[in-house]
Steps between C-alpha positions, in 0.01 A plus 500: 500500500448117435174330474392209680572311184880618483476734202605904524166755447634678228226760507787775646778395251568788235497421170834518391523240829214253274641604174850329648395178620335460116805293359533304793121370466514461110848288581291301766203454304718384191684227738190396649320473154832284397488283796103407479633394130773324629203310738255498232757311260598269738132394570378471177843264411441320785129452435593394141726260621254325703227539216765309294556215746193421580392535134792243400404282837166463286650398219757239711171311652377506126763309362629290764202367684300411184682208390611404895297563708179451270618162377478407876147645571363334232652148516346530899185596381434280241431233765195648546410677177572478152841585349357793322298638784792523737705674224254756478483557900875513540541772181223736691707474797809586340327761294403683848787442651652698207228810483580548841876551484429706190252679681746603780767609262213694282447703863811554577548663139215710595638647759768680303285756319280552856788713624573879391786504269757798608445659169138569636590630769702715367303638242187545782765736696591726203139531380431586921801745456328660209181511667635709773683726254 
């Protein structure tokens, strides 16, 4: 008899019937276990990866739009202020601009040790295992 769910009530199997299906469930828990860190992997490379980029973005603005872009600013500001005043305006600027691409990569980073690394969860089901020994 099936449940609504799909799955067989095995309260009626015998136990030589349960102690038979073991090594198929240890083989599917060990190929599920290897495909969450298959998963696991390829999120946390792909999260690193786009720490990394954005991270190195940050750094592009740094360097390029300093001497550019701030060069500009300035000469268009110092029609209405002094030199040194719109030097110091366009710097913040850039200095923001750059906090919040580091920012974003810094998050991204982040969100590689939020998940559960496979290792974890593979120690948590031996120690339930043992607990229900």
């Amino acid at each position: 008899m099936t449940s609504p769910r799909g799955f067989r009530d095995r309260a009626d199997d015998s136990l030589l019937t349960l102690l038979g299906e073991v090594p198929e469930l240890i083989r599917n828990l060990v190929v599920a276990e290897i495909d969450a860190a298959k998963k696991w992997l390829a999120r946390t490379a792909k999260d690193g990866g786009w720490g990394a980029m954005w991270v190195f973005a940050a750094l592009f603005v740094l360097f390029w739009s300093v001497p550019v872009l701030g060069t500009f600013i300035i000469a268009g500001l110092s029609s209405w202020w002094p030199v040194w005043l719109s030097a110091i305006v366009v710097f913040a600027g850039m200095i923001v601009v750059t906090a919040i691409l580091a920012l974003l990569g810094v998050l991204r980073f982040r969100r590689i040790g939020q998940r559960q690394n496979p290792v974890q969860s593979i120690s948590q089901d031996v120690k339930e295992v043992r607990d229900e020994l």
